[in-house]
Phi, psi and omega in degrees: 000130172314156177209023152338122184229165165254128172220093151312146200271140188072340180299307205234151179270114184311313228251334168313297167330302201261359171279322168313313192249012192259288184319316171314301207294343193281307244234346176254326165303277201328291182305159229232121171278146178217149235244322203225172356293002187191168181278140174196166217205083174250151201221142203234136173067061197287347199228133185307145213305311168272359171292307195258015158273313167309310184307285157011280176289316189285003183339109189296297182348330210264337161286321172211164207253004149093150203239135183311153200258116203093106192283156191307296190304335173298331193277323185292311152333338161300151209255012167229162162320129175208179171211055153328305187296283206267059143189142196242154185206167165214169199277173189230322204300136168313340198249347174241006200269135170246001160321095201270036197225144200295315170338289200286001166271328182282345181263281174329338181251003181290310178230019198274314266232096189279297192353291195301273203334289186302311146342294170296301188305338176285311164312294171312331152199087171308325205296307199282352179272323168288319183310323197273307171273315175126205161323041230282353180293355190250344195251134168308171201354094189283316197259035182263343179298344174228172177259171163207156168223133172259071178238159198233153197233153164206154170247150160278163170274134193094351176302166161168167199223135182283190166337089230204090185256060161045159193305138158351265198281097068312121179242300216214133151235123157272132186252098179283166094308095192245064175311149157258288195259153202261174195100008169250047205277307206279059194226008179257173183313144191250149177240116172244171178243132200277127194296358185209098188320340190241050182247132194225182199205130128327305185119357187270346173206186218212138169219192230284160183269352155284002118296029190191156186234139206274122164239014181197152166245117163252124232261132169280097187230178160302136173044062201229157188202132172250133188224112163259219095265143175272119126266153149312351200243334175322029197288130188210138177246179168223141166273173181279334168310324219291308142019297215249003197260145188302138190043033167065026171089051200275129176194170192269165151211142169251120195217141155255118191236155186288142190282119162070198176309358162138157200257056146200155202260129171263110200274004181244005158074358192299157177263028189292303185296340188311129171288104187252057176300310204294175201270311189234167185239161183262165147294331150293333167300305191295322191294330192281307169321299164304268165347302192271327160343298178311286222271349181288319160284318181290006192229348199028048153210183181323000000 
């Protein structure tokens, strides 16, 4: 297994870092992969013990109110309902983070790094990495092919999020819980069921929550973590309770999603990986869209 790190130089403790990322990988080997209503993962006592006391005491939110998710005209162009406006983050990847507190550099270069990230997730359930990619052993630097974002979160009160399986190239999310105190479980991500067995999503738009029913909670708790996959069948939501959770649900996420039109080159060309949250596409949009399309046959690679 790689043991790669992301360091901004002077930033970070190599050996915090690889204790950061040894306990993840122990606490995801541990944990009971479960197949339905979709592959998922909960996972418990994920970030070592003085780790997730830093976390805590270092809350950026108790500083700042965190910067909204999206600038307003990209949110008004969405093609679903959303409350988009009351949830805030901040970035973790080391080459974008403005956190000065030693934690978030070290939890960003901990997971900002797919060379490591991906592998462990691979390990852990090959079956669905083989079924999506194939041979991932044939294709040079494979895992340069995706992106990844690393950020901490706080909801506002009225936030929520409907019916939902993630964008077309989304392959993983990890959800930290960075509860201070317990009892507040039912305030994590709802796993729903479609009220009609044969509704599947791509993923470009997220819908009303009466056509589905809450069969699973991943429990907001202290030091916890939901670990998915995307399917078409992922359907998952947030309640409006979640909100209501001490420091507005404050937690990490980490999501990998395949780059651009998708990280294979697909010869029959379909728009399937395309992200069609938005209501219209630009002629800058569109021209960028041909053009990396050109150089991905012409280069056979993203």
């Amino acid at each position: 297994m790689t043991t790669s790190v992301v360091i901004m130089s002077g930033s970070t403790d190599l050996n915090e870092i690889l204790a950061i990322r040894e306990r993840f990988a122990s606490r995801l080997a541990a944990a009971e992969l479960v197949m339905l209503p979709f592959p998922h993962l909960l996972l418990t006592d994920v970030l070592p013990e003085a780790v997730y006391a830093e976390v805590l005491r270092d809350n950026p939110f108790h500083e700042s109110d965190g910067k909204a998710f999206g600038d307003a005209p990209w949110a008004k162009r969405l093609r679903f309902e959303h409350t988009y406006d009351k949830r805030f983050q901040f970035d973790l990847v080391p080459s974008k983070s403005e956190l000065k507190a030693p934690v978030w550099k070290r939890l960003g270069a901990a997971f900002a790094d797919l060379a490591w990230l991906g592998p462990v997730l691979r390990g852990r359930f090959p079956d669905y990495f083989s079924l999506r990619f194939g041979d991932i052993d044939r294709i040079d630097r494979f895992w340069d092919l995706f992106k990844n974002e690393v950020f901490v979160q706080r909801l506002d009160p009225g936030y929520r999020l409907n019916a939902h399986t993630d964008v077309p190239g989304r392959v993983a999310t990890c959800i930290f819980s960075f509860a201070s105190v317990p009892g507040y479980e039912r305030c994590g991500t709802q796993f729903l069921v479609p009220k009609d067995p044969r509704w599947r999503c791509w993923g470009n738009l997220h819908y009303p929550l009466d056509g589905f029913d809450v069969v699973k909670v991943s429990p907001y708790a202290p030091n916890a973590a939901l670990v998915f996959f995307k399917t078409r069948h992922a359907w998952h939501s947030v309640g409006t309770d979640a909100a209501l959770a001490p420091d507005g649900r404050f937690n990490m996420q980490v999501q990998i999603t395949e780059a651009g039109d998708g990280a294979l080159i697909d010869l029959s060309e379909p728009t399937l990986m395309r992200n069609g949250q938005l209501r219209d596409e630009s002629l800058t949009q569109q021209v960028s869209g041909t053009l990396h399309k050109f150089m991905r046959r012409l280069t056979g690679r993203r």
